[in-house]
Structures are given as structure tokens and as C-alpha cells.
N, C-alpha and C positions, 0 to 999 in steps of 0.2 A: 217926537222921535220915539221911535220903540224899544223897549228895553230888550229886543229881542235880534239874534245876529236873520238878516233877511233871511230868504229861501234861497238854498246853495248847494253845490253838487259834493258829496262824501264822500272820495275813495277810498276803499277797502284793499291792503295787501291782496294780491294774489299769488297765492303761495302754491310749489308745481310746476309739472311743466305737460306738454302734450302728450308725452307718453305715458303717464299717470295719474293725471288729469289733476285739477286745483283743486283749493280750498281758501275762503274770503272767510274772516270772523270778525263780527263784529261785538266789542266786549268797553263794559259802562265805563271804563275808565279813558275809553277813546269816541264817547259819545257825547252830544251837549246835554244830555237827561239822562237819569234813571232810568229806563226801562220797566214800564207796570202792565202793560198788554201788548202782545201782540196777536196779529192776525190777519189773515191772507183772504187773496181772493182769488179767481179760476176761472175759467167756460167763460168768460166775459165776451159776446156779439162784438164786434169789430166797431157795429155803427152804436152800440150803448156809451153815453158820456156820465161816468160813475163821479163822483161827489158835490161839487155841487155845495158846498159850506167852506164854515169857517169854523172857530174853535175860540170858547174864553178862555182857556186854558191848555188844550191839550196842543202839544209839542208832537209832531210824528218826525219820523224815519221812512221813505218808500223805496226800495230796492224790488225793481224787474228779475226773481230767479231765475225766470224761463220768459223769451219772448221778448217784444217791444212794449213801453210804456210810455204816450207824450202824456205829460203833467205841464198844466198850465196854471200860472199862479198871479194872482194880480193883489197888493199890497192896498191896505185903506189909501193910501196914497196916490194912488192911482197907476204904479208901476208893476209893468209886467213882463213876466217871464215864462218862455217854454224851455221845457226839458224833456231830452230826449234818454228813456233807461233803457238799453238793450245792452248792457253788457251787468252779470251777478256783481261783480264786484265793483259795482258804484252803486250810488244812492242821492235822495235827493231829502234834506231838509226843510219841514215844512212848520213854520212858527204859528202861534195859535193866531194869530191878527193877519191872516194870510190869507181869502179866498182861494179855492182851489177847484180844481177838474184833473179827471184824470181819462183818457181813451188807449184802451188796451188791445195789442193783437189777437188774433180767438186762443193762440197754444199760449198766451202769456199767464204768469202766476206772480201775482206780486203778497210779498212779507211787508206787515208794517208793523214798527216798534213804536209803540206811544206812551206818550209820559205820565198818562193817567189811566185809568181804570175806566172802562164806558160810563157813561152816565149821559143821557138823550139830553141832559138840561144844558150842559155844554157845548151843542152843536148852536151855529146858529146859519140856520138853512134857507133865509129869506136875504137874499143878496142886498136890500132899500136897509133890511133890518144889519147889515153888517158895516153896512156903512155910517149910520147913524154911530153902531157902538164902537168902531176903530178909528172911523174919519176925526180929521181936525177939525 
């Protein structure tokens, strides 16, 4: 069993209204991590399927600011979920023992908050190889 809560959707207050338009904040005392990086993506091709890993550690955050985002996410376990981000203030929780994909609309910009600092040695980008290290 993983010590980690699965992959799950975050709603964020939306504070506002139409004639002033919102605001969604998200802040470390209403997140499962600390926050240590984050960082976006943009101009994403419609037909490109972005990530493609897993994580020994790192914890993310994905919120779609702008646009559509389906995140697909499959568990060592063999359990899987899609998620659909088209609205700012939601999000979707991504644990490090998670494979994942993510395919974006071309206007979409998605924010990630993650629990650790880059380091290439914590991806683990070969699907046979994620299995070995999460599976039972």
C-alpha cells in the first residue's frame, strides 16, 4: 500500500464574481507538500503527449490556468484514472509512485507546484523500469 493519498482532484476557492472577474489561491497550509518548484508549460500541439514518467519522490500539483488539460494517470497497481482540468480553479494531485501523461489544448498553460527541486535522477522515464520500482 502506498504511503501516499492516490491521485485526486484539489478545489481551490473561487473568490469573485463575473463582473470582476476571480481569484483561486493556492497557499502551503491547504496543500499535501511544501512547495519547492514550480513551473509551467504553453504552445503545447494538441497531438503532443507530454510526460510520460514517474517520480521517486517528487509530489506535483497540475492546474490548467488557461485551456483544457486531460491527465492520465495509472498507479503501480495497475489502477487508472483520467482527469479532466478545464476549469483555474481546480487541480489535480499527482503522487511520486504515479505514472503519468498529460495532452493539452494548443491555448492551454498549465502551473505545476512540486515538492522538490529538479533533479533528472528522480524521474523515472522507462515505464518496465517503474514498474519494477513501485509494483508489488
Amino acid at each position: 500500500m502506498s504511503k501516499y493519498p492516490k491521485p485526486h482532484i484539489i478545489d481551490f476557492a473561487q473568490l469573485g464574481d463575473s463582473g470582476i472577474g476571480y481569484i483561486s489561491v493556492a497557499q502551503n497550509d491547504k496543500l499535501p507538500f511544501e512547495v519547492k518548484r514550480i513551473f509551467w508549460t504553453y504552445y503545447t500541439p494538441e497531438s503532443i503527449v507530454r510526460g510520460r514518467h514517474a517520480h521517486h519522490q517528487t509530489q506535483q500539483i497540475l492546474v490548467a490556468v488557461a485551456g483544457r488539460i486531460i491527465v492520465n494517470t495509472e498507479s503501480a497497481d495497475g489502477e487508472l484514472h483520467t482527469f479532466v482540468l478545464d476549469k483555474p480553479n481546480q487541480a489535480v494531485y499527482i503522487p511520486p509512485d504515479v505514472w503519468h501523461t498529460m495532452q493539452y489544448s494548443h491555448t492551454s498553460i498549465q502551473v505545476a507546484l512540486a515538492s522538490s527541486l529538479y533533479d533528472e535522477k528522480d524521474y523515472i522515464r522507462d515505464y518496465e523500469n517503474f514498474k519494477k520500482i513501485w509494483g508489488k
